[in-house]
C-alpha positions in Angstrom: -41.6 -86.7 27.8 -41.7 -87.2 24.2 -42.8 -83.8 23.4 -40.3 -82.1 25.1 -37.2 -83.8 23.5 -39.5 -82.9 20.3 -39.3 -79.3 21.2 -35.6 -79.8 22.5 -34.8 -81.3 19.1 -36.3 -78.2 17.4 -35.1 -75.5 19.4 -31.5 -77.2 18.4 -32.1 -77.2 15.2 -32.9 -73.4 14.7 -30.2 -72.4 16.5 -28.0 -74.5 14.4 -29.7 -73.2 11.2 -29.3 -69.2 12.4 -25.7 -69.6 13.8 -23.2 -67.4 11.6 -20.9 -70.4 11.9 -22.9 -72.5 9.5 -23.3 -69.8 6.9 -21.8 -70.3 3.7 -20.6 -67.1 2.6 -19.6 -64.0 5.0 -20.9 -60.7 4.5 -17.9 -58.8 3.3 -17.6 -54.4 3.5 -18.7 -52.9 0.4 -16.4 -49.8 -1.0 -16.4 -47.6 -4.4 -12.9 -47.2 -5.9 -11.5 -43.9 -7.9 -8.3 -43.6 -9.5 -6.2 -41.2 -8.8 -5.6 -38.7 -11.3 -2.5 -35.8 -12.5 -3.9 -32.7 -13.4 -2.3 -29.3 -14.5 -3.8 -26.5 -11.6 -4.0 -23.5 -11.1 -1.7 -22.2 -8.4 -3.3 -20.0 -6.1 -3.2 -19.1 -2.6 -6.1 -18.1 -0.3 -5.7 -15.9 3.0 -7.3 -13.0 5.3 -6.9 -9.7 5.1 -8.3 -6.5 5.0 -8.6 -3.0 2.6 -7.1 0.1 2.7 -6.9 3.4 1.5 -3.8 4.3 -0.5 -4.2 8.2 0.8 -5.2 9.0 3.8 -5.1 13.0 4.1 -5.7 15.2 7.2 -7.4 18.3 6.8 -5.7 20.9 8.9 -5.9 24.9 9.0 -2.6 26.4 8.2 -3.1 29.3 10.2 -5.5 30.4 12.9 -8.8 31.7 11.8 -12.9 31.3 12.1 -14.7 28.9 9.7 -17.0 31.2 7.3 -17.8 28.8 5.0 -18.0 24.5 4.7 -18.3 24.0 1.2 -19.3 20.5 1.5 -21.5 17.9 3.4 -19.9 15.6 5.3 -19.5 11.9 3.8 -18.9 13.6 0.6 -17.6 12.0 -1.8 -14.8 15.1 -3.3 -12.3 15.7 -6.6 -8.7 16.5 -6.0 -9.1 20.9 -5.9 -12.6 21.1 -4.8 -12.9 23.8 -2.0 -13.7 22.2 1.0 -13.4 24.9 3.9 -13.7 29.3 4.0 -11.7 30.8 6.7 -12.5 34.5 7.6 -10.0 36.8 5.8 -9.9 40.0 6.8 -6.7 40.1 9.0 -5.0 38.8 5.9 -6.7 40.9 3.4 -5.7 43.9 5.5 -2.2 42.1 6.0 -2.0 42.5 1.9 -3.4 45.7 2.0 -0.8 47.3 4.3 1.9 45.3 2.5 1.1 46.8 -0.8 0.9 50.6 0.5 4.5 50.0 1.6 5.3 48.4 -1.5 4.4 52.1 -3.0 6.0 54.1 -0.8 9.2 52.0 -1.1 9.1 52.3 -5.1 8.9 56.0 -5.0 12.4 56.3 -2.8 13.6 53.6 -5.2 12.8 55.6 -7.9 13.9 58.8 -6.4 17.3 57.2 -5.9 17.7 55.8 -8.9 17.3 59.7 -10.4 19.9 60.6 -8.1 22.2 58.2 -9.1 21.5 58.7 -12.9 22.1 62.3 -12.2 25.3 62.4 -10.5 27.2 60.0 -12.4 28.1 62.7 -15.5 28.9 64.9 -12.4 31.2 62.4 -11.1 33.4 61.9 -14.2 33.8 65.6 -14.8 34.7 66.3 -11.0 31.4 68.0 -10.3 30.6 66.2 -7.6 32.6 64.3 -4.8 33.3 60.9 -4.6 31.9 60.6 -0.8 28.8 62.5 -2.2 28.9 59.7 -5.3 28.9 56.9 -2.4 26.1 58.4 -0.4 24.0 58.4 -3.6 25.0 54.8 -4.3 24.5 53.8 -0.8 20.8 55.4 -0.9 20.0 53.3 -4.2 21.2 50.2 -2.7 19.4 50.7 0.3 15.8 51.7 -1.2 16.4 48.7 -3.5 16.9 45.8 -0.9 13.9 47.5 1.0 11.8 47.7 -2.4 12.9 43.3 -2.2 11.9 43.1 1.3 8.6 44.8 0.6 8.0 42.5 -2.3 8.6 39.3 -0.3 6.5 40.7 2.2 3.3 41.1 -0.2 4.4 37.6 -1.3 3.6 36.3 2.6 0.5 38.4 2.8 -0.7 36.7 -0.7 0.0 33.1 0.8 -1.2 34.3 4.4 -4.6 35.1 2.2 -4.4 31.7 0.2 -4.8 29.9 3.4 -8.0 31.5 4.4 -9.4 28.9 0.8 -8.7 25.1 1.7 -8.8 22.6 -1.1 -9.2 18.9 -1.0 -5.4 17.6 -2.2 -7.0 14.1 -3.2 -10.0 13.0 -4.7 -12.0 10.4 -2.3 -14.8 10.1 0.4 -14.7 12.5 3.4 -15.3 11.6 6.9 -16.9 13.2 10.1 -16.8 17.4 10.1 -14.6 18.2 13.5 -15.6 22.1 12.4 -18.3 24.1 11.7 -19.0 27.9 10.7 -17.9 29.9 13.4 -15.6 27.6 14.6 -11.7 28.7 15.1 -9.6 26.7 13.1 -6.4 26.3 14.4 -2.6 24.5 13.1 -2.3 23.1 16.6 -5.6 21.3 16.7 -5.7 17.5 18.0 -8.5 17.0 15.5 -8.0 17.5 12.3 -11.1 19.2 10.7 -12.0 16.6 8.5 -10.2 13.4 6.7 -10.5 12.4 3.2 -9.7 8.5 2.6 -8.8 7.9 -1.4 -11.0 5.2 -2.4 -10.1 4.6 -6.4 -7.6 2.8 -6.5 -7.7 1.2 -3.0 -5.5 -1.2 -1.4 -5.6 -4.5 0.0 -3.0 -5.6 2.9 -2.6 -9.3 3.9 0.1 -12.0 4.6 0.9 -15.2 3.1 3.1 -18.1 4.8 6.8 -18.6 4.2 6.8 -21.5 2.0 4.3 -19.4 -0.3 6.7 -16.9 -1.1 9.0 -18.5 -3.4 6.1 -19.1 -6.3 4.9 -15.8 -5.6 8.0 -14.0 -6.1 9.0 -16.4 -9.2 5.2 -15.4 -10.6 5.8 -11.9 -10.1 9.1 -12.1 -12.7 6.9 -13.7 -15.1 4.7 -10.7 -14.9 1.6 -8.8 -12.9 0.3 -11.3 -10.3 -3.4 -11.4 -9.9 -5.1 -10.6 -6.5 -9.0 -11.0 -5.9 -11.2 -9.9 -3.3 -14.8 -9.3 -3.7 -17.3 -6.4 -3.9 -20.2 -5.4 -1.5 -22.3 -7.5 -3.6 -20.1 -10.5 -3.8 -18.4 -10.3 -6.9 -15.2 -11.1 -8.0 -12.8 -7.4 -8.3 -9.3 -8.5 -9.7 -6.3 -6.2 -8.7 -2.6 -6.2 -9.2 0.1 -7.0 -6.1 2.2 -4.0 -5.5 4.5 -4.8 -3.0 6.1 -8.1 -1.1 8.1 -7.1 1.8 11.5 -7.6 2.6 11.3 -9.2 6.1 10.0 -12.8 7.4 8.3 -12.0 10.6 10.3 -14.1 13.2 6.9 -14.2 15.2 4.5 -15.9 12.8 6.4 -17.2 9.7 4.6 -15.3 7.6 5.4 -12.3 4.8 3.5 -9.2 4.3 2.4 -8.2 0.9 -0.2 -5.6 -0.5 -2.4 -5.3 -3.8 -3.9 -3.0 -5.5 -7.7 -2.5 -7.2 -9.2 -0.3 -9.1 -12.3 0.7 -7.7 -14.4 3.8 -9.9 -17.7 2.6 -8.5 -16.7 2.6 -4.8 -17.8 -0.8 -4.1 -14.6 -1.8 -1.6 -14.4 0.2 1.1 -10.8 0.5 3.5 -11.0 -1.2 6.8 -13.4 -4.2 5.4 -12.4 -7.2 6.1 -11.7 -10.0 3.0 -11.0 -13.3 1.9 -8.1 -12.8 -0.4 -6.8 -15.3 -3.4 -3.1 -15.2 -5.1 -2.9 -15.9 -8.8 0.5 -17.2 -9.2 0.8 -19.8 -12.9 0.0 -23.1 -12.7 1.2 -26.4 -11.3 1.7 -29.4 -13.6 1.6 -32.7 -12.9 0.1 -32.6 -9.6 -2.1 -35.9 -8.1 -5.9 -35.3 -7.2 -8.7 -36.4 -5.4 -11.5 -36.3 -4.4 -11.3 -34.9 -1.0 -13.6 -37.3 0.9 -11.1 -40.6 0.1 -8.4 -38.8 1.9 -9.0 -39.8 5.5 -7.2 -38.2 9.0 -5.3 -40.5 11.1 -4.0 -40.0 14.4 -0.2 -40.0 12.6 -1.6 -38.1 9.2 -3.7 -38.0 6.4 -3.6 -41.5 4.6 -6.0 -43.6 2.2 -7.1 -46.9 1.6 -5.8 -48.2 -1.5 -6.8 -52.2 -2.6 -4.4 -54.5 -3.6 -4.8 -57.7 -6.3 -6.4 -60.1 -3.1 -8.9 -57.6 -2.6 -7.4 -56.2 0.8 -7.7 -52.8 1.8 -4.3 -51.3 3.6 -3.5 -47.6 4.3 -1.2 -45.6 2.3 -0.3 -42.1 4.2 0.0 -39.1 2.1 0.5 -35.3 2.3 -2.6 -33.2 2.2 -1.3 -29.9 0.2 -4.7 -28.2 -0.4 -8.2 -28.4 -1.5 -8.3 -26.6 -4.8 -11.4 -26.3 -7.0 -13.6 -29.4 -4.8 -10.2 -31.5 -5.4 -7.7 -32.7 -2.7 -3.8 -32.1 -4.2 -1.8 -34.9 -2.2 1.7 -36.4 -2.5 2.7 -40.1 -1.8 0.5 -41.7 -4.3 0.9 -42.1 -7.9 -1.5 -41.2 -10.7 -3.5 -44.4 -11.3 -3.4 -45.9 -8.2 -7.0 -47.1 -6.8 -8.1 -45.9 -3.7 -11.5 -46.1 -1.8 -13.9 -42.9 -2.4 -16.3 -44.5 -0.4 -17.0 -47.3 2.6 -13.8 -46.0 4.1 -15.4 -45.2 7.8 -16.2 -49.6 7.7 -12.3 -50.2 6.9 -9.3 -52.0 9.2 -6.3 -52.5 7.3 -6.2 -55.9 6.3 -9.6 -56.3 5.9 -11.5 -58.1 3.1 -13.6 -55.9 0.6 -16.1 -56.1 -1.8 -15.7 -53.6 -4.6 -19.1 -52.3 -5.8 -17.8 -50.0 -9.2 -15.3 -50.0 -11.4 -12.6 -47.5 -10.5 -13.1 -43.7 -12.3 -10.7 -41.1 -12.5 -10.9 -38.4 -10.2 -12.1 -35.7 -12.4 -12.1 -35.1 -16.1 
């Protein structure tokens, strides 16, 4: 009997000595402070979008003819003026041909008339000859000369006619897929065109930027050129210019179309790839950071846990603008103001803390 009220006694006694009620000092959450800093930033805004060619050019036959000659390989990168197609020619050199025989004959009744004329006009003021004969030699010169104009005009068609059968790239830039080959009939009408040629220096960028973005853009853009960057094939940086901001809200999304421009000699963008786009526009002063992880996501916000002088953590709800160069850019707090970077997941408002760091600023 003795030996269990011995063991009784004991087991009491370590359960007495383990019980969190008896121990002395409570094990309080551990946390890291930072103090919240102003900073001057850059202002920049990030979106999607995608490039595009500033020309875009159809290739089509102006009149209807067989393909003698591609003077290029499709893909080709071309200049502005370099030949590009060959049509066959000989209805149009014959065109010419028959044009300037009745150029000739014309010329020699224009000239024959204009004789005549020179002739009878003595006649005419010494009564030699008739007026009604003076009027038929008028009426002849008049007539061989507005057929010797018609003639003219006519070689004139035939030369263009014949200038067609030669087709020259308009813009310099990378072709695309040959619709025609020798031998093939080109024709205006065609549903294809026979081959396009996208510009590709400079190139264009299109994209959209929200609402509330478009006041600092516009007010950058009256301070001077806005930057615009995008990056090459191998992932760096190309810095362009905007060109354009449109003049409409879209009811739909809330958003404003703009464009850029780049210049791009080595052909390293190419139209229709798709980017990740920043706006340059100044710099914001005076704006509070931090870093991102003490900003925490609530069910009514973004807050953070701030400690006050008893060493009690409450919440403090701010406005999330951006993340900007690995820093958070909030409203609602001050510059100064001690928050906790880390052991925030551990926190209940209210709660008791135990502060393991002196508090630094935010970034330097």
């Amino acid at each position: 009997m003795a030996c269990v009220l011995a063991g009784a006694a004991g087991l009491w006694l370590y359960s007495q000595a383990s019980s969190p009620a008896t121990q002395t000092k409570t094990t309080l959450p551990k946390v890291s402070l930072i103090a919240a800093v102003s900073k001057t930033l850059p202002l920049t805004f990030s979106t999607q979008g995608h490039l595009v060619s500033l020309n875009e050019v159809d290739i089509r036959a102006q009149i209807t003819s067989p393909v003698s000659q591609v003077a290029f390989h499709e893909g080709d990168f071309v200049k502005q003026g370099q030949l590009l197609f060959v049509l066959d020619d000989a209805e149009e050199q014959a065109a010419l041909g028959h044009a300037q025989s009745q150029l000739g004959v014309i010329k020699a009744e224009l000239d024959k008339a204009n004789r005549d004329l020179s002739r009878g006009q003595p006649l005419l003021k010494t009564n030699y000859i008739s007026s009604s004969d003076w009027d038929t030699l008028v009426s002849a010169q008049q007539q061989a000369a507005a057929q010797y104009k018609s003639a003219q005009d006519d070689i004139h068609t035939a030369q263009a006619q014949l200038a067609y059968t030669r087709i020259y790239s308009p813009v310099s830039g990378k072709t695309g897929a040959l619709n025609v080959h020798i031998g093939s009939l080109a024709q205006p009408g065609s549903t294809l065109p026979m081959v396009s040629i996208n510009q590709f220096d400079p190139i264009g960028a299109e994209f959209t930027l929200p609402e509330q973005d478009l006041n600092a853009v516009v007010a950058a853009q009256h301070q001077g050129p806005v930057n615009v960057q995008v990056t090459d094939a191998s992932g760096k940086p190309v810095t362009g210019t905007l060109s354009f901001i449109d003049n409409t809200v879209s009811q739909d999304s809330g958003t404003v179309n703009f464009k850029a421009r780049f210049a791009n000699g080595e052909n390293q963008l190419w139209p229709g790839a798709y980017q990740n786009i920043t706006v340059s526009a100044g710099n914001t002063p005076n704006v509070v950071v931090l870093p991102p992880q003490a900003v925490q996501d609530g069910p009514d916000g973004h807050f953070v846990y701030v400690i006050d002088a008893q060493m009690h953590a409450t919440t403090q709800a701010v406005t999330l603008l951006r993340i900007q160069q690995q820093m958070a850019v909030v409203t609602g707090i001050q510059p100064g103001m001690k928050v906790v970077l880390e052991g925030a997941n551990a926190l209940r408002p209210g709660m008791a803390v135990k502060v393991v760091n002196a508090p630094a600023g935010a970034a330097s």
